[in-house]
N, C-alpha and C positions, 0 to 999 in steps of 0.2 A: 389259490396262491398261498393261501397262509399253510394249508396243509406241506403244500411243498416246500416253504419256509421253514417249516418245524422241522422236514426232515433231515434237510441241509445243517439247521442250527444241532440235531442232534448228534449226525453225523461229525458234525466240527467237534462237538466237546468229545467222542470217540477219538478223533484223528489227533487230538491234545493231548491225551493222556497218552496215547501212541508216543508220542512226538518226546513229552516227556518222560517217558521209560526208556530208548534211545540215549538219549542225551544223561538220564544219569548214569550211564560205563563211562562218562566224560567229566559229568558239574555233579561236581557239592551239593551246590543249591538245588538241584534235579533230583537226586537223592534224598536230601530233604525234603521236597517238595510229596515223593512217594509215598515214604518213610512213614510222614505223620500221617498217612491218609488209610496205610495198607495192615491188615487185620485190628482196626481197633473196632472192639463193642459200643453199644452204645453208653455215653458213661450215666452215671447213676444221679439222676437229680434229690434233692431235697424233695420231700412231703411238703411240707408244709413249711412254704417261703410267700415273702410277699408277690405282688406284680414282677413277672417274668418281661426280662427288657433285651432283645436279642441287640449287639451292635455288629453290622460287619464292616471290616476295613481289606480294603487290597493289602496291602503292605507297610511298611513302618510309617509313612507321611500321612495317610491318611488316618494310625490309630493317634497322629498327635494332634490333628482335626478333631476327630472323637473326643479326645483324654480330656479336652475340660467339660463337656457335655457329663459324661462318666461322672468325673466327678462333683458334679454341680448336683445329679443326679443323688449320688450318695450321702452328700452331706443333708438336702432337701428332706431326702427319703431313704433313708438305710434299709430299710425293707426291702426296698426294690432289691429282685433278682438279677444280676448281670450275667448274660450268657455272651462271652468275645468272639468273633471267629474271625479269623486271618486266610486271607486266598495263599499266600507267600511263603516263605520261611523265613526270608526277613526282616516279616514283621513278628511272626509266632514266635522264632526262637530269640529274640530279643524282649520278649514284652511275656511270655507265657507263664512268666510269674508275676501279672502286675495286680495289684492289690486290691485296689478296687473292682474288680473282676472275680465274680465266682466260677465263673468257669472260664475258659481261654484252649479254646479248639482252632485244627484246620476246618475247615468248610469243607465235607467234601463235592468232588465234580458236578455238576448242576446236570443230573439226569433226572430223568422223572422219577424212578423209585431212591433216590437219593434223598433230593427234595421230598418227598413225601414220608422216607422216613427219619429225617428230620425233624421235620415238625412236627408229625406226629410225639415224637420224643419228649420233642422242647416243651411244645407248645406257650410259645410267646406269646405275651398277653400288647406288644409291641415290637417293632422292629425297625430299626434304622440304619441304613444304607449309608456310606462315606462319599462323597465325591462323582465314582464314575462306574460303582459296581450297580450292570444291571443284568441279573441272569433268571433265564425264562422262568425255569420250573421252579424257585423258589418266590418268584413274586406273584405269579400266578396261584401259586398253591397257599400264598398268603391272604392274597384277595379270596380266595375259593371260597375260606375259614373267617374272613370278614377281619381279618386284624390288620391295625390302623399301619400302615407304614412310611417310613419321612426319609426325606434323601436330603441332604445338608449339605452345605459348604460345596454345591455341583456348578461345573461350569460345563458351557455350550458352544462348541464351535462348530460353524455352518460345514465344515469340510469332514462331520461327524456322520453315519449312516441315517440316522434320524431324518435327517434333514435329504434324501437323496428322493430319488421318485420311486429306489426299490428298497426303502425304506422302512412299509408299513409293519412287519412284521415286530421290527422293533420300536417306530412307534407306539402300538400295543403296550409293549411292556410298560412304556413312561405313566399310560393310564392305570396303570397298579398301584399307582405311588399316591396315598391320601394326599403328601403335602410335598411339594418341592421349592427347598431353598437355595434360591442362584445367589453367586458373587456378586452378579454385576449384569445391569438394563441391559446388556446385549445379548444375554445368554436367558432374559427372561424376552425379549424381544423371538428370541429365535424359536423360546418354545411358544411363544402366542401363534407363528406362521403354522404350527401344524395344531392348533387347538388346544394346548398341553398350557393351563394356568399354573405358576411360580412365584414366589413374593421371594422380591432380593433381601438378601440378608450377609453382613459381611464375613468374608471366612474367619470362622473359629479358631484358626490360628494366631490370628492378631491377638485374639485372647490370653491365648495359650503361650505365647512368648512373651509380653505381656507380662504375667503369672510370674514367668520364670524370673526375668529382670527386677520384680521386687523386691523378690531374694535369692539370689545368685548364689549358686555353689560359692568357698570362698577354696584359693587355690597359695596359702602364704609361698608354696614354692615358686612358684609364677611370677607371683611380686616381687620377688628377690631377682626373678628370671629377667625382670623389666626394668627395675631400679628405675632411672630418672630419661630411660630410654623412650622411645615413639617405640611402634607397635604396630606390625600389621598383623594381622590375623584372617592366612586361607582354610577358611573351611570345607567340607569334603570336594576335596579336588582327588581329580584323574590325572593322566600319564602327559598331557599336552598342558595342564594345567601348571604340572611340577616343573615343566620343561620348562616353562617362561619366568616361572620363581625361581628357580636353579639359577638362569640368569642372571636376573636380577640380581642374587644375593650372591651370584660371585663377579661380578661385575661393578660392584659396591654402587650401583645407583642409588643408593640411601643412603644416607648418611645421617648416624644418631638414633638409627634404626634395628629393633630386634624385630626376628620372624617368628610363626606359630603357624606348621604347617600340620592339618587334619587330615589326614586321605580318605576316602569317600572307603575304600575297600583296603581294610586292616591285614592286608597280606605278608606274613613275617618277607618272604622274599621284597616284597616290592620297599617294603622301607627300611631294608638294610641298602638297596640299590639307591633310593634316593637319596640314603647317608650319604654313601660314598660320594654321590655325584656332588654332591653339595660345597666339599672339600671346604668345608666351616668349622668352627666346632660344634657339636652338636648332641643332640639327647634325648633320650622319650621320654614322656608322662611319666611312664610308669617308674624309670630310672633317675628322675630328676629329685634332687634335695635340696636345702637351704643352702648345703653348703657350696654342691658344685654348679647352683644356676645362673649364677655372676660370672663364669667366668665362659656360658654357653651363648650362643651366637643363634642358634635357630633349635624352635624345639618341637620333637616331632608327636603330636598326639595319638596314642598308639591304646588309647580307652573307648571305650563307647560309652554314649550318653553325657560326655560334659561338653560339648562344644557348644550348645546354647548358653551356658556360663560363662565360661571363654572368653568367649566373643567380649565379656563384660571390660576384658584390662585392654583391649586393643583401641586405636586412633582410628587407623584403616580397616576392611574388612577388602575379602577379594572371598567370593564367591565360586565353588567351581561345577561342571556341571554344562559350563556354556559353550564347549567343545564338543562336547556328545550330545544327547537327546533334548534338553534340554537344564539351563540354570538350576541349583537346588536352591533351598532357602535362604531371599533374602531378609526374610523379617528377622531372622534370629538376630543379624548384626543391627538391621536400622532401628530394633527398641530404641537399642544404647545408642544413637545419635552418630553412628559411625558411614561414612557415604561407603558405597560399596563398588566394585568392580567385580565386572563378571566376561565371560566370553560371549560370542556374538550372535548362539540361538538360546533367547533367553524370551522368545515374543509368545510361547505358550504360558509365559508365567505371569499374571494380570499385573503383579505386584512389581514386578522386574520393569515392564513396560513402566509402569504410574510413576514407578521412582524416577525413573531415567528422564520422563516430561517433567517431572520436578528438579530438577538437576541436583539428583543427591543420588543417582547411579548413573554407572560408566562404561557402555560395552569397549570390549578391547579385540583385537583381533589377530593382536601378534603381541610378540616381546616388544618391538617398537613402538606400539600405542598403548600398553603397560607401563612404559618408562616412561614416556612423554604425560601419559593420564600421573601417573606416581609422583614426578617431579613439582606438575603443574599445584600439585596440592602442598608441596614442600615450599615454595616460592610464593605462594599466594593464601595466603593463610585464611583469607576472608571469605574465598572458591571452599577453602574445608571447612571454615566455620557455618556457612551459609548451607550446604551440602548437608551439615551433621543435626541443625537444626531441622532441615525438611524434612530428612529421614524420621529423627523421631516423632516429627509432628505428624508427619502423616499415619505412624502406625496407631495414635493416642485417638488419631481422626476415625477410628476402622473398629473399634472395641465395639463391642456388645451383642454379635453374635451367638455368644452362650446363651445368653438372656432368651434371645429371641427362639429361639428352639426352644428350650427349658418353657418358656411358659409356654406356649403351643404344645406340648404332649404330655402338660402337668395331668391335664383331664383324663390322659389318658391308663394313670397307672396312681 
């Protein structure tokens, strides 16, 4: 069984790379995705460096789980060697110059001479896994070699293969892992049903937003943008997300209120289209100044990497994300005390669920339970004070996550 397992899993990562060759005569991102993988050599490491600390991330959410580990790591221990690798492109080509990383690669495909020359290359004296990366021949091939390896900030749902009764193969893989840190009892529950021991530890992200709300980018155009106005602030929203803001904001259900709309995907077409639609007046980040943000009515974030700051001038937050796959982050807005609104598949996200039992988030499902959730905050001052305070109490309740990894793998490097 397991043989024929193997052969299946390797045929799959064949059929991927297929799949993806295909698709980049079509996507960017697929293109990208080749690009970084196809004739590069091995790159050249340092002689003579400290403890070699491999981290890999899928894609840009789970290097911001990482990024306080990273750096808790470097400040502890500058020595230590950081080897980054990114499955995606959008997390490589956003982060591939980050600093505290000495090196910053794609991962290539998880075949068995891939993985092996890999590590032979690297050779990590450590290695740490994000979330929900688990591929055969590199963990295997890490156990082979006896190096310690930790999976962090991982959650567990029973509707995951692990958990099925033709599941063993990948089973297996979880026993490669020296140490597994879950979110949350349920997801340490799930791995006790199949023998797989976990010590909960809360996501690194509460940290890591956290972090950032200490000291906040500052933005004086923004401020001038807001003046003595209320504030809502959507973060990376999609095409059904804008649709129901569009609304709103011509439909003047606020009143006293400026917007700040992020899109999830910086496509010059898609937010010249949302301008229009918006029939406000209106602005990008990048084109916004002291002089003309007074007299702008919605402004469209058209940068990457400030919205965790952002979020800092805003009352409301609306989250998007919860029309497609699922919700994106809501901790970035509930540091800052802001109750959030999101769309209505938001239950993969632990954080999304906690909030909402605490009544400091708000699933909505149309533009009519947008305006009715919106107003209700506008009328009821006590509904948004009470909201702002749970949000940020609960995220003050969730820190130390860094901690708890950091010393669990001090020993090890």
């Amino acid at each position: 069984m397991q043989f024929i397992s193997l052969l299946l899993y390797n045929l799959s990562i064949r059929l991927y790379g297929v799949g993806i060759l295909i698709a980049s005569f079509f996507s960017a991102k697929a293109r990208l995705w080749l690009d970084g993988r196809r004739n590069r050599g091995p790159v050249e490491l340092p002689v003579n460096t400290g403890k070699r600390i491999w981290v890999h991330c899928a894609s840009l959410g789970e290097f911001e789980q990482a990024r306080p580990v990273i750096e808790k790591i470097k400040s502890e221990t500058p020595s230590a060697f950081i080897i980054l690798t990114f499955f995606s492109p959008s997390g490589y080509e956003v982060r591939k110059n980050y600093k505290y990383a000495d090196i910053v690669l794609y991962l290539p495909t998880d075949t068995a001479k891939n993985a092996n020359d890999f590590l032979n290359h690297v050779k990590p004296d450590l290695a740490l896994f994000v979330k929900y990366e688990f591929w055969y021949h590199y963990l295997t091939g890490l156990k082979s070699r006896n190096v310690p390896v930790v999976l962090f900030s991982a959650i567990f749902r029973k509707e995951q293969v692990f958990f099925s009764w033709y599941g063993v193969f990948f089973r297996n893989m979880l026993s490669c892992f020296s140490k597994i840190f879950v979110q949350n009892k349920e997801s340490q529950q799930l791995l006790q049903s199949i023998s797989i021991q976990s010590e909960v530890s809360f996501d690194t992200r509460f940290d890591r937003v956290y972090q950032i709300a200490q000291s906040p980018k500052s933005f004086p155009a923004i401020e001038k943008f807001k003046g003595t106005n209320k504030l809502l602030v959507a973060g990376s929203t999609w095409k059904k997300d804008e649709e129901m803001l569009t609304w709103i904001i011509t439909e003047k259900v606020l009143t006293g209120f400026k917007f700040i709309i992020a899109p999830h995907n910086l496509n010059e077409a898609d937010i010249a289209t949302l301008q229009k639609n918006l029939a406000v007046n209106s602005a990008r980040l990048s084109q916004l100044t002291t002089s003309n943000a007074a007299e702008t009515s919605v402004l469209i974030i058209d940068t990457m990497g400030d919205l965790a700051s952002i979020y800092n001038y805003g009352d409301i937050a609306y989250v998007g994300g919860g029309f497609n796959a699922s919700v994106h982050n809501v901790l970035e807005p509930a540091v800052y005390g802001m109750p959030v609104v999101f769309g209505p598949n938001y239950t993969k996200s632990a954080e999304a669920k906690e909030l909402r039992q605490l009544s400091a988030a708000f699933p909505v499902s149309d533009s009519k339970q947008l305006k009715a959730v919106l107003t209700g905050f506008v009328n009821n001052t006590e509904l948004m004070k009470t909201a702002s305070l749970q949000a940020k109490q609960y995220v003050q309740n969730h820190l130390g996550g860094v901690s708890d990894i950091c010393n669990y793998i001090k020993p090890c490097f």
